[in-house]
C-alpha positions as a Python dict, from the first residue, in 0.01 Angstrom:
ca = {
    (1, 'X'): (0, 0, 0),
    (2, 'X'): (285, -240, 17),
    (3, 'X'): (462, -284, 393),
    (4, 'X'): (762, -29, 313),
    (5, 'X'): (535, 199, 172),
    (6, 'X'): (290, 226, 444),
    (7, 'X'): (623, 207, 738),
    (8, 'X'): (722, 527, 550),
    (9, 'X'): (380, 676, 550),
    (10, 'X'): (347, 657, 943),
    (11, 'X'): (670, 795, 1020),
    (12, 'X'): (543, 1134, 858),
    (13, 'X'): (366, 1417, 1057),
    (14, 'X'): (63, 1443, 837),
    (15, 'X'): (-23, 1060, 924),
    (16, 'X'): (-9, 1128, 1289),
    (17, 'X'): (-233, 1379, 1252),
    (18, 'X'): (-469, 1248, 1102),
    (19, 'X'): (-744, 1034, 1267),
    (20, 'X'): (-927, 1024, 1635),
    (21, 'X'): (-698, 1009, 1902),
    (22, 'X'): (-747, 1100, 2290),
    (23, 'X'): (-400, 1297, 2279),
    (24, 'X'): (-195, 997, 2223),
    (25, 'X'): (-126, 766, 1895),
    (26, 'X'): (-465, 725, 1683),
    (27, 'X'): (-659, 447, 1606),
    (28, 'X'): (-600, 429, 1274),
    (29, 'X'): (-190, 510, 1319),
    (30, 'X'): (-218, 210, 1524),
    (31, 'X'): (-381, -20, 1299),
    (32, 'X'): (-152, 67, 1035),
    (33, 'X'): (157, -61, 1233),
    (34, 'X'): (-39, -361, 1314),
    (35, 'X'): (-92, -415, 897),
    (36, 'X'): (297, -349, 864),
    (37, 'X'): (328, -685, 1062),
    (38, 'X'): (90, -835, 894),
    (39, 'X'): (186, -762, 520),
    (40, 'X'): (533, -911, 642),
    (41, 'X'): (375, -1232, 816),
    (42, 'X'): (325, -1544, 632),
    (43, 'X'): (25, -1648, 522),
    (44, 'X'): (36, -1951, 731),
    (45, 'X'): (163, -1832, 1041),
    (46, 'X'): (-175, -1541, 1036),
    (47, 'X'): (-368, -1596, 1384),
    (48, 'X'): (-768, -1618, 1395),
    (49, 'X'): (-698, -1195, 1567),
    (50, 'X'): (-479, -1120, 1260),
    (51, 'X'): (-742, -1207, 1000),
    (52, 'X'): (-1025, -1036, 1256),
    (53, 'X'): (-793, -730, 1255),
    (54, 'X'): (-790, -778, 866),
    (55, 'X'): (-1171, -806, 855),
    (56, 'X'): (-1198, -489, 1070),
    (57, 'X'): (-931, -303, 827),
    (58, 'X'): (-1129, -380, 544),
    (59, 'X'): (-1453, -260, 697),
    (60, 'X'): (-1335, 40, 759),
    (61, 'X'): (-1191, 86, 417),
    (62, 'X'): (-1537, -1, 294),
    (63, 'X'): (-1683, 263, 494),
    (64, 'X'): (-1488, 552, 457),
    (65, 'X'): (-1433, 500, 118),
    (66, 'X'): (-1818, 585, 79),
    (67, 'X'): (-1774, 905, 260),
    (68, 'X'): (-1513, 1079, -9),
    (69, 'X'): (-1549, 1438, -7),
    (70, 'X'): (-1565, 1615, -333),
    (71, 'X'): (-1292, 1793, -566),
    (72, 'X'): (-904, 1726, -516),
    (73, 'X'): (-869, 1490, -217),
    (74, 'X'): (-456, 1509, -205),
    (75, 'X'): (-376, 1622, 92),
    (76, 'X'): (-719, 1548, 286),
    (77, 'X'): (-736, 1431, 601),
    (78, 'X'): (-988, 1180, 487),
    (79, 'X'): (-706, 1014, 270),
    (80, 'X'): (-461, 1064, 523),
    (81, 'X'): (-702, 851, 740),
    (82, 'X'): (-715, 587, 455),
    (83, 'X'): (-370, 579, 423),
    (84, 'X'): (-320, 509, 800),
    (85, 'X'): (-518, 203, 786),
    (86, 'X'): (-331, 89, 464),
    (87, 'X'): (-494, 214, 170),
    (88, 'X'): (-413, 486, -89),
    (89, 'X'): (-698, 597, -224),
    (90, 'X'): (-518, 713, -553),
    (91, 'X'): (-349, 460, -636),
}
């Protein structure tokens, strides 16, 4: 998801929904603000924590991409969760 795409995604209800949370913002709601910065920061100026964030991001992609529940995944809460952490699973 491209940096607008995914600031529009988290203002919506359905992405702050989605995910583990302990009553306040989720993990994965805040990870995907994080990658907003990040998709906006130049290359060169990326700290050693933004590429470990981006090595955690991509790890968890990995993951829960293996878990993908069968039929029409639309409006699933697993892709909601993917989408919070910056990836669209049908695109």
């Amino acid at each position: 998801m491209t940096a607008a795409e995914l600031e529009k995604w988290l203002g919506t209800e359905e992405s702050k929904s989605a995910g583990q949370s302990d009553g306040g913002e989720s993990v994965g709601h805040a990870s995907g603000r994080r990658i907003v910065e990040l998709l906006r920061t130049r290359k060169d100026d990326l700290t050693e924590d933004d590429l470990g964030h981006m090595r955690k991001v991509v790890g968890y992609v990995h993951r829960h991409l293996a878990q993908r529940p069968g039929g029409d995944v639309t409006g699933t809460t697993w892709r909601h969760s993917l989408m919070n952490w910056g990836h669209d699973p049908l695109k």
